[in-house]
N, C-alpha and C positions, 0 to 999 in steps of 0.2 A: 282286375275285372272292371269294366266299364260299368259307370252309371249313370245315371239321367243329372240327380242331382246329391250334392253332400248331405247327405243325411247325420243327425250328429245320436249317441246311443238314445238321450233321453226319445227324441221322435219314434227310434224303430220299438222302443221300448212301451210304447204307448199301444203299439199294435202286436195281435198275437196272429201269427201265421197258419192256416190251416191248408191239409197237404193229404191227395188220395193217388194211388198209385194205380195206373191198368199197365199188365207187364203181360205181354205176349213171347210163349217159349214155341219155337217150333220141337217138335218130338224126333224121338230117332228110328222113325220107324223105318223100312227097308221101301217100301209103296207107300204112294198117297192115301190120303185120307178118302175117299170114295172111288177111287181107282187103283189098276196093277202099275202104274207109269213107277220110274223109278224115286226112290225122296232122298237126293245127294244133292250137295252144294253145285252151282257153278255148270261147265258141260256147252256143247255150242248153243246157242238162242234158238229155243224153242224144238230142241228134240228131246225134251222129257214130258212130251203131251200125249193126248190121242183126242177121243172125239168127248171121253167122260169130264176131263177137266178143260177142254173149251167148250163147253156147254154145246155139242153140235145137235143139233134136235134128234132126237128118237135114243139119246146114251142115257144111260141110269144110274146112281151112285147107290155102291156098294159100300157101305161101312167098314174099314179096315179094323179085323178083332187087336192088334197090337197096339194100335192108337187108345183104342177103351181101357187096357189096359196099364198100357203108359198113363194115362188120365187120373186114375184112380191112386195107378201109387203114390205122383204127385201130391193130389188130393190129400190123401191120408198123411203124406210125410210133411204137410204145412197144419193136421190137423182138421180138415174137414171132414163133415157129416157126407157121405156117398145116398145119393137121391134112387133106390130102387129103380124108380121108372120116370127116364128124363127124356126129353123133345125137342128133335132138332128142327130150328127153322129156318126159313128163308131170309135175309137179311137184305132186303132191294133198295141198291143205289147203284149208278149208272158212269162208270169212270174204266179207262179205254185197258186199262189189266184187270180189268174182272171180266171176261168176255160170255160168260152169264149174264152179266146185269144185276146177278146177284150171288148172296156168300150164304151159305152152309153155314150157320153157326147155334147158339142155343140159345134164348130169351126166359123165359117166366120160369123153365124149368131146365135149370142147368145141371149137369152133371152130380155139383158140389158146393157145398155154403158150409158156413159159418168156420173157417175155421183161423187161426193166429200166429203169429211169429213174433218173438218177442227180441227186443234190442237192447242193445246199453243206450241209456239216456239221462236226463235229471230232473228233480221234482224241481218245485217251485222254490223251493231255498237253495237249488243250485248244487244237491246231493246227488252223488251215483244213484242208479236205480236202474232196476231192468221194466222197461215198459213191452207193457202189451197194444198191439197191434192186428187190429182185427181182422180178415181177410172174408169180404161180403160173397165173394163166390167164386167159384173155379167154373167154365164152360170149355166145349169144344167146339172149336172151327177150324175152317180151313182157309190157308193163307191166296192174299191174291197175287197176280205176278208182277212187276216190274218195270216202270217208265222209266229208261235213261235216259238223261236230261242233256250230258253232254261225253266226249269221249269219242265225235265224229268228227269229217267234215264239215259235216251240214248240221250241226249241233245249235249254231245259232237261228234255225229254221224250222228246225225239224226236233220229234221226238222218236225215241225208239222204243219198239215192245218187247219183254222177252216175259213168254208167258210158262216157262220151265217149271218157277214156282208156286204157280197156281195149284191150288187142291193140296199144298203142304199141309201134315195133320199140324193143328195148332194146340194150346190151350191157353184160355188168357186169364190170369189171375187178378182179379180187382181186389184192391185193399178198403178200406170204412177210410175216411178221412182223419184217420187218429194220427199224424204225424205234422209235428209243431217243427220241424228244424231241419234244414238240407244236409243236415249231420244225419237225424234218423234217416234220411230217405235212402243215405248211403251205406246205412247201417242195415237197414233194412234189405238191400236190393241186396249185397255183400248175402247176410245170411239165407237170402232165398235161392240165390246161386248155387252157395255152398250143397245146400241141402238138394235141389234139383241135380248135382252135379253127382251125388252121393247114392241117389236112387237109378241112377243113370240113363234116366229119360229125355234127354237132352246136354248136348254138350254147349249148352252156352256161349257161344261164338257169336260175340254183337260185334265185330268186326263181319261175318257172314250174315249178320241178321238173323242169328236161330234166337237169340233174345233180345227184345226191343220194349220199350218203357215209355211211356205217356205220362207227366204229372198233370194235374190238375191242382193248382195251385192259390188260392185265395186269402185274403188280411182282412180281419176285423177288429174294431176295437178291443181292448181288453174289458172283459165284463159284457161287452155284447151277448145277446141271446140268439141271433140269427149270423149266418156263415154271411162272409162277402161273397161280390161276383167274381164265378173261379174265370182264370185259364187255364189250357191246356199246351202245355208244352212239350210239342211231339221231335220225334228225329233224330233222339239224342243217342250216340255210339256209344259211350264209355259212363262208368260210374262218377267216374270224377268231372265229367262236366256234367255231368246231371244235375251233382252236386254245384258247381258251379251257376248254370242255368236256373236252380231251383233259387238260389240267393237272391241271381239277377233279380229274378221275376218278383220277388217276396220287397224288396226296394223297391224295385218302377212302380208295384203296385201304391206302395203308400207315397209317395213320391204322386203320384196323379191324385191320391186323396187330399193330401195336403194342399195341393197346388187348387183344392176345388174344382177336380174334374171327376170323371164318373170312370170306373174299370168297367170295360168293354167285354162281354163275354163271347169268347173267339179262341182260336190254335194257331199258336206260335211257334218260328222255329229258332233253333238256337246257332245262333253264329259263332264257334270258336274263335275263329279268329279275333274277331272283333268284341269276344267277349260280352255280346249283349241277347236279347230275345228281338224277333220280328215277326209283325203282324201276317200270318198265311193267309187265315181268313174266319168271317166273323159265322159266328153261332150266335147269334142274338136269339133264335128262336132254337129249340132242339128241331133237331132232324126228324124228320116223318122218314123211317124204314121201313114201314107197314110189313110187321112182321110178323107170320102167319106159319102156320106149321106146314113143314117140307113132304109134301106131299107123296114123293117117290122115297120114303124112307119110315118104316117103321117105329112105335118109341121104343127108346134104348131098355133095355132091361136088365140092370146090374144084380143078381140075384145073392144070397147071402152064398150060396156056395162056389156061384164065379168068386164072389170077394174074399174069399177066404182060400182059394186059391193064387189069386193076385197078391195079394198081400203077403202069403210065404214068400213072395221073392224080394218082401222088402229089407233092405240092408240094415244095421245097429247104424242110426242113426247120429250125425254129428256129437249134440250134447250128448248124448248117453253112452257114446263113445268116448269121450274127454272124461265123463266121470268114471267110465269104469278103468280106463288107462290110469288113473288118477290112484285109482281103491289099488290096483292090481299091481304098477309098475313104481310106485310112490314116487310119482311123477310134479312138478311143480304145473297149476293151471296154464303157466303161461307155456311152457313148454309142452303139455299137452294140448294146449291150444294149435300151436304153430304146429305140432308133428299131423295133426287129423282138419288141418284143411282144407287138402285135397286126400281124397280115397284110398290114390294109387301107393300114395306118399308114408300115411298111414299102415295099410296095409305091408309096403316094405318094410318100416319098423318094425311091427308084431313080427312079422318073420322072423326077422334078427333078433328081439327080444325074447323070444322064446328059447332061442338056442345060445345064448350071451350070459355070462357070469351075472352081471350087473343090467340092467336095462335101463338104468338110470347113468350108468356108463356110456351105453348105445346110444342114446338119446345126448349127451354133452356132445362127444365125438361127432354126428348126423350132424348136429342144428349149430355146432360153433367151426371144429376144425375143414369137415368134410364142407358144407353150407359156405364158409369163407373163402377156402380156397376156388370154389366153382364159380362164386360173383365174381372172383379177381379173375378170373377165365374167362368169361361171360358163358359159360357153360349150362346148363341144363341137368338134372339128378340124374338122368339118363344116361347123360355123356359122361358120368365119373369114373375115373379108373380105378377106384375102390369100389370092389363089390361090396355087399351085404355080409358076405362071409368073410371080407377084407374086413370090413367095420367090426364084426363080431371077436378076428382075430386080435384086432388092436385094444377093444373093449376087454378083454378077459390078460393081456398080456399087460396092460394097466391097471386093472385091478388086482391082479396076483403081485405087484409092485415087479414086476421082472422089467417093464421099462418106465424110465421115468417120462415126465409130461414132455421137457424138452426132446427127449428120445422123439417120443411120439410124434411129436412136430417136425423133425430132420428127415424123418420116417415117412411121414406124408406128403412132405414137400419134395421128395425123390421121386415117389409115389405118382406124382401131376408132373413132374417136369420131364417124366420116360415114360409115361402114360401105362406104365403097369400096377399091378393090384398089390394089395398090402404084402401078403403073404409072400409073392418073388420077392420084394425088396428086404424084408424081413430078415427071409430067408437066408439071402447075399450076402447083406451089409449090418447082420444079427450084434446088434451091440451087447459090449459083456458088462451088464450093470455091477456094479461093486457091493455085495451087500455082508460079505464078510467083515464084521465088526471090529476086530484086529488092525486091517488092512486101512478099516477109515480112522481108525484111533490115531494112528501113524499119523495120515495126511492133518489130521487135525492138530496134533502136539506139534507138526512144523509150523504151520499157519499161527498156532499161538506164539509160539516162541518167537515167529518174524514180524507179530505185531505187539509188541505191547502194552502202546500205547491205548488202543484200544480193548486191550483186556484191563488196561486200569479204569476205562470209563463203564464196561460191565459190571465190573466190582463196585465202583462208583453209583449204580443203580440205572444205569440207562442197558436195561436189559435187550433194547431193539436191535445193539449192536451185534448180538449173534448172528441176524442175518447177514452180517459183512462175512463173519467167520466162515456161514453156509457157500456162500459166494465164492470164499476164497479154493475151499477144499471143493468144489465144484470147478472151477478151474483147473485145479491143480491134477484132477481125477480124469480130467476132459469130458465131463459132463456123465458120469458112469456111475459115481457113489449115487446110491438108494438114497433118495432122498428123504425118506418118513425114518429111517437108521440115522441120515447123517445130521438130521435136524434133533431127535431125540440124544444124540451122543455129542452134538458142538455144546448144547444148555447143559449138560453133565458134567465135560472137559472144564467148561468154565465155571462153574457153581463150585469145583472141586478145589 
């Protein structure tokens, strides 16, 4: 990452970062947010219009009921207070994809306030902690459409419009300025995804731009009583250079203090490549929006028994997910962690956990053997030739000890390289585990008798050496002896 100047720890240490998030999700609703046009990514330029979302004079915006909807559950599922009766206003500024001249959104009386999301982060001695994170309000608007900058002939002259995504139902969630480190912001932005992704009001695609993030980013001394001057650093696609971008910016910024200059309050954008922020344009003053209430639009009326309808469709939410997988399946956090990050991912678990000897079986199998061999594929959980009831049959044929782990391994590795499900291969190539105890006494009395050198360092006290013995009669067996038999009867053979 590029910086201005080598900052050494004492300097950055001198100043404390202060960090407010505004995070724009487009929703999934099927029509615009004041119109019937359709609300789908993409489609040729400018046939997802009519007259309602290019503002042509005498069209009227009708409130889309699914958007309010979608709003609320959001709202509730980050923890906000839902405002009974909120107002949409007018929001006037003049730039060539807003072809109103002005946006639909909500000012003094939004939707939704106060509510939190809480992160892993650390106190001031530099201990785990889960911080809270305060979330100043949730509104709704609607999105503007699209200046392509280049992608033409005439790209060095010209701009182009594509006003498709105008009128997209939005909501933008502002955060309180409670985040001290481009780790929370990542942390942060990660769990609000997760949780928007889980109520499924938006599919998150910041490669399509259905979620898009603005930091606002400011340094003041440590012990200071007043915030520095922020920026704003808009544009940014992915988490990880947000994260990156939030760093830059938190350096330049003391970096200009240092050096005896002034931070400029303005919006900056971030260059990947180049790894640094640049100056878009300055905010020295706030912006005059002169914004007034939308006159062709009723105020919103969220009543207790809308909300209490809306809210039956809210899903078991992430954490309370994890802890009840946790009470229920006596799952390890971290494992319950990874199995309910995404919904769908989760959900195919429980499936299979419910009908599985073991779920804590289901769960190894999923997240180690099934999980590895699909990276080594570059595969997708989608595209695995193990179904759920594949998983479920290997899960229970391991824990009845009828195959051993290496089985299981041989087993799944046919499994991916013929692209069939557990149970064919199984089926086929059914290996005969040896768990007749007789049968392994035998292979054991040869293996001792062909080593003895090593049964005198057993007897000698280096007890480890039975795993050679295991090894051998594993070999010998071609991987078939029961292994929880053949390990409880080599320590016998030899103790004898």
């Amino acid at each position: 990452m590029a910086t201005l100047t080598a900052l050494s720890p004492e300097i950055l240490d001198k100043y404390q970062p202060v960090i407010g998030l505004e995070v724009h999700v487009q929703l999934l609703t099927q029509s615009k947010a004041f119109c019937g046009c359709r609300n789908e990514y993409g489609g040729d330029p400018n046939t997802h219009v009519c007259p309602t979302c290019l503002g042509l004079p005498g069209a009227l915006p009708v409130l889309n009921k699914q958007a309010v909807e979608f709003a609320v559950l959001a709202a509730k599922a980050i923890g906000c207070e839902i405002r009974e009766t909120s107002i949409f206003s007018r929001k006037n500024y003049f730039y060539p994809d807003s072809p109103k001249g002005y946006q639909i959104s909500q000012f003094d009386k939004p939707i939704a306030e106060h509510g939190v999301i809480f992160v892993p982060g650390f106190d001031d001695a530099g201990n785990p902690v889960e911080k809270r994170i305060g979330v100043t309000r949730l509104h709704m608007e609607e999105d503007a459409g699209k200046s392509l900058h280049d992608g033409f002939a005439d790209s060095a002259t010209r701009t182009y419009i594509d006003l498709n995504r105008c009128g997209t139902p939005l909501v933008e969630i502002v955060s309180e300025p409670d985040l001290r480190t481009a780790d929370e912001v990542f942390e942060y932005l990660t769990k609000l995804k997760e949780i928007l992704l889980y109520t499924g009001v938006s599919d998150c695609n910041m490669e399509e731009g259905s979620l898009r993030c603005d930091a606002n980013v400011s340094v003041m001394l440590k012990g200071a009583k007043e915030f520095g001057t922020k920026a704003e650093v808009k544009n940014v696609n992915s988490f990880r250079y947000i994260r990156s971008a939030v760093e830059y910016e938190i350096e330049r910024q003391i970096s200009v203090i240092e050096d005896g200059g002034r931070v400029i309050q303005e919006s900056r954008l971030w260059n990947n490549a180049e790894g640094r922020t640049y100056s878009m344009r300055s905010k020295e003053q706030a912006h005059d929006y002169r914004y007034f209430p939308e006159p062709d639009l009723p105020p919103l009326v969220v009543g207790a028994e809308w909300q209490k309808q809306i809210l039956a469709e809210m899903p078991e939410l992430p954490e309370a997910r994890r802890a009840r997988m946790i009470a229920e399946y006596g799952l390890s956090r971290q494992d319950a962690f990874t199995l309910t990050a995404e919904r769908e991912f989760a959900d195919r678990f429980e499936t299979a956990a419910k009908s599985a000897k073991s779920p804590r079986r289901v769960a190894a199998i999923l997240l180690s053997e099934i999980t590895m061999r699909l990276r080594a594929g570059g595969l997708e959980h989608a595209q695995s030739p193990v179904t759920l009831d594949g998983v479920v049959l290997a899960a229970d044929l391991a824990e009845a000890g009828e195959i051993s782990s290496k089985q299981l391994k041989q087993l799944l590795d046919t499994c991916f390289a013929e692209g069939r499900d557990f149970a064919f291969i199984y089926s086929r190539d059914k290996p005969q585990q040896i768990s007749d105890t007789a049968a392994i006494e035998a292979m054991i009395d040869e293996v001792i008798a062909a080593n003895p050198s090593q049964v005198a360092q057993f007897k000698g006290g280096k007890r480890t050496v039975a795993a050679f013995f295991v090894g051998q009669v594993m070999k010998l067996s071609k991987g078939q002896a029961n292994p929880a038999v053949l390990n409880e009867l080599v320590v016998k053979k030899l103790d004898a």
